[in-house]
Phi, psi and omega in degrees: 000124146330143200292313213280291158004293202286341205271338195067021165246159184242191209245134171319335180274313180312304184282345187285319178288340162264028204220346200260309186225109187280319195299340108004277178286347171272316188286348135343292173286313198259335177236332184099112184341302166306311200272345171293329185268342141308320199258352168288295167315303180323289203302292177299354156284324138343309184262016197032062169257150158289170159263124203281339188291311176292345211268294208289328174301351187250334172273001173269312177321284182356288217282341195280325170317306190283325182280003178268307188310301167301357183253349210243287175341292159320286171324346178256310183307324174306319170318299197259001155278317160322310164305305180302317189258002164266347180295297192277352175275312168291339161317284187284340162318315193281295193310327183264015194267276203260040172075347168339326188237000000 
């Protein structure tokens, strides 16, 4: 048990959740997370269910990936069109420095 447990006061993470769900946080308190995510496991192996929690989480990995890859993609292109367009800008600098043009 926790000081804070002993002390009977609760923690700002505590009241958000109960304020977000109270039945969530009172069952939360009497049983415990852990034994809450067992019973959770059970109960869709019974109904043959997925675990959708593990599901979405992995389709959120997904989807946050593919917006790194289009985002890391931008970030290179941008790069090397900057480079491109400081090359041709010194280019022509050289040129009207020595006449080229």
């Amino acid at each position: 048990m926790s000081k804070q447990e002993k002390k009977g006061t609760l923690s700002a993470h505590e009241l958000n959740k109960y304020a977000y769900c109270p039945y969530q946080w009172y069952f939360e308190k009497t049983y415990g997370r852990k034994e809450l995510r067992r019973l959770y496991v059970e109960r869709n192996e019974k109904l043959g269910l997925e675990d959708s929690i593990g599901s979405h989480f992995r389709r959120g990995e997904a989807f946050h990936e593919g917006n790194y890859r289009a985002y890391s993609l931008r970030r290179r292109m941008r790069r090397i069109l900057t480079a491109a367009v400081v090359c041709v800008l010194l280019l022509c600098a050289l040129a009207v420095k020595y006449g080229w043009i």
